[in-house]
C-alpha positions, 0 to 999 in steps of 0.5 A: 570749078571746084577744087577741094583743098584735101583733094588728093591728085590722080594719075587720070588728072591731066588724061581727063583735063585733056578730054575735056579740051578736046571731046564735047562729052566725056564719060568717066567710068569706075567702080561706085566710091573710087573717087570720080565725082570729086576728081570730074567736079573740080572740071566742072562749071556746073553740076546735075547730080542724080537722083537728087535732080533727077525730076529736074533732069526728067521734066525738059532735059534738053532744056535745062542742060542747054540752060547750065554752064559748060563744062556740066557734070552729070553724076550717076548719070546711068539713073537717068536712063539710056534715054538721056544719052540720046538728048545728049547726042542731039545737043552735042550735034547742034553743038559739037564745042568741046567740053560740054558734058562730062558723065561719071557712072558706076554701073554700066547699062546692061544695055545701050540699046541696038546702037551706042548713042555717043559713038564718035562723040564721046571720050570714055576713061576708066577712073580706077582704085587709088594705087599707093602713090595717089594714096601718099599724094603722089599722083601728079608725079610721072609713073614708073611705067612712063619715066620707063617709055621715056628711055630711063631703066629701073634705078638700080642700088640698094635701098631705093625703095622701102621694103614692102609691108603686107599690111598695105595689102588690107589698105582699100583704094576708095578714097572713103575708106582711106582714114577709116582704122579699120576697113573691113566693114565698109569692104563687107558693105560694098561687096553686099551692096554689089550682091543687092545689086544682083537682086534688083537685077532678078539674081540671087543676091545670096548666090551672088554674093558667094560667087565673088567669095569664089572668085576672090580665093581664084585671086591670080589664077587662070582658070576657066569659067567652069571652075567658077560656076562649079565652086559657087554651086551655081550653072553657067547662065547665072555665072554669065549674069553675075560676071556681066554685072561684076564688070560692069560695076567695075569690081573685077578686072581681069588680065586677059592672055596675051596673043602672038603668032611667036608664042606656041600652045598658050592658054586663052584663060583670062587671070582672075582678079578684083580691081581692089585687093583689099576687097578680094582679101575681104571677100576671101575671108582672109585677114593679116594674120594668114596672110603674114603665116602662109606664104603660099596664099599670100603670093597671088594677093601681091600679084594683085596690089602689082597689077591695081597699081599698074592699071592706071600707069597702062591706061596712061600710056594707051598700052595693054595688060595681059598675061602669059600661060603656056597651056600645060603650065610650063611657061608662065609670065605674070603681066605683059605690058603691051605698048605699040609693037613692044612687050615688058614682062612682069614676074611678081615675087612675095619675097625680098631677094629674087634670084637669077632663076626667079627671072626664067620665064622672062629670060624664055619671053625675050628669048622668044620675042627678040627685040619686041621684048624691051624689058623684064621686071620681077618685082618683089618685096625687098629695097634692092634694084639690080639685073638678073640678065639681059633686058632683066631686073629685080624691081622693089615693089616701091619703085613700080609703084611710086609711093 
């Protein structure tokens, strides 16, 4: 096994150390550069990276698997092709021990064909972004999201976090780019690499890539599909092509509406974002100096860094990330969290003081659910931590994301 002195700790780590104990094939997805190889290496007794092995792995693939030392990484594993899934499949049958195979991937198949070979074989985890706790080498600590589920309230008091900086906006969470001064460049390679992506695939790699610009400046917004495919100046087959790769390469993740039969009249609309923030503000265009003059744009790019850094304490937990828009707009909540049978609210606000009417929507979501409705955070970019009514607090945004 390897273990890399500078290897910064994930908050996957121990999840993927557990699969591994008890699945014969785990399969560790995510966006190209977010870290997967190191972190599924430091697992791994043996390693077939793709393409460097692929004639290796083509020529008896059975054979020269059965030949390496388990746990075996297969990095990129998708280059191999859906046939290699099936090898596996008939390997793990003969022999179904734990922590045979572990497969990293950072694009999806467009298919897998009429059955998913693995089914009931494999274990699949979701590597995503770093958040700014696994970037400060905070990711072995307990989340907020989980100190949280474990009966503790926010840490109320003055001062408990750092006020929040903008600029930690610009800050990409691909563990390549995190010493490189200035980030743009490798944010406008991965977002062409994305859109060349699109062209090996028969699209329009031009259009692609002007769809994700799109995309990016929806950043937040709950929006139908439509709105999309009209502003890329493109139909709704190509939009439905380009969507279908941007989540399989992971780039996108949006928040989905939550579902209740106690909420009347909500949207179905999914909110828009990039896994990365850093990216959506690349593909927008948008550079510190807007985002430090123009409150109003800057809202949705907050909301954004809340929900990236939120994803992986969700996944920890086994919990749902959703959202909350009542179809005329009335009503808006801007991430429920969704664990067993209970909800927390979350209200992201780019401001350093919120108030009692900064916290409505969450008061209107308890008022509604009742005791289905554990708590509400409006988080916001100021140090303080105090209530702002029953089951609701003000939330720095350093506390939710413990860095």
């Amino acid at each position: 096994m390897s273990d890399a002195g500078d290897y910064l700790p994930r908050h996957l780590d121990a999840v993927l150390e557990r699969a591994v104990a008890h699945a014969p094939i785990v399969i560790l997805d995510g966006p190209r550069g977010a870290g997967k190889t190191t972190t599924a290496a430091r697992l791994a007794a043996s390693s077939v990276l793709l393409p460097r092995d692929l004639d290796l792995l083509t020529a008896d693939a059975t054979a020269y698997l059965q030949a390496l030392p388990s746990p075996t990484l297969v990095d990129e594993w998708q280059l191999a092709g859906v046939d290699l899934l099936w090898i596996l499949k008939r390997l793990v049958d003969d022999d179904p021990t734990p922590g045979r195979f572990l497969l990293t991937g950072s694009v999806e198949p467009a298919t897998y064909g009429p059955t998913y070979p693995l089914t009931a074989r494999a274990a699949r985890l979701v590597l995503r972004p770093m958040t700014s706790a696994e970037l400060a080498g905070n990711g072995a600590r307990a989340t907020f999201l989980d100190r949280v589920l474990g009966g503790e309230d926010p840490p109320l008091g003055a001062d408990v976090a750092a006020p929040f900086d903008l600029q930690s906006l610009l800050r990409p969470g691909f563990p390549g780019a995190r010493h490189v001064p200035e980030p743009r460049p490798f944010l406008d390679a991965y977002l062409n690499m994305v859109s060349h992506r699109a062209g090996e695939e028969g699209r329009d790699a031009t259009r692609m890539l002007r769809a994700m610009r799109v995309l990016a400046t929806l950043t937040g917004a709950a929006v139908p599909d439509q709105r999309i495919w009209d502003a890329a100046d493109i139909n709704k087959v190509t939009w439905k092509h380009y969507d279908d790769l941007l989540h399989r390469v992971h780039l996108t993740a949006s928040l989905p509406a939550a579902e209740s039969n106690r909420l009347k009249r909500i949207t179905a609309y999914p909110k828009r974002f990039f896994a990365d923030t850093a990216m959506a503000l690349a593909a927008a265009d948008i550079g510190p100096a807007v985002l430090r003059a123009n409150p109003a744009t800057t809202g949705p790019f907050v909301e954004s860094y809340v929900m990236q850094q939120l994803r992986p304490q969700v996944d920890l937990v086994g919990g749902a990330l959703m959202h909350v828009r009542t179809g005329a707009g009335q009503r808006e909540v801007d991430g429920i969290i969704e664990v067993g049978s209970r909800w927390w609210g979350v209200e992201v606000k780019a401001s350093r003081r919120p108030t009692v009417a900064d916290a409505r929507h969450l008061a209107w979501l308890r008022d509604q659910l009742g005791e289905r409705f554990a708590q509400g955070w409006v988080v916001h970019t100021g140090a303080d931590c105090y209530p702002l009514g029953e089951r609701l607090y003000a939330v720095p945004l350093g506390v939710v994301a413990g860095s």
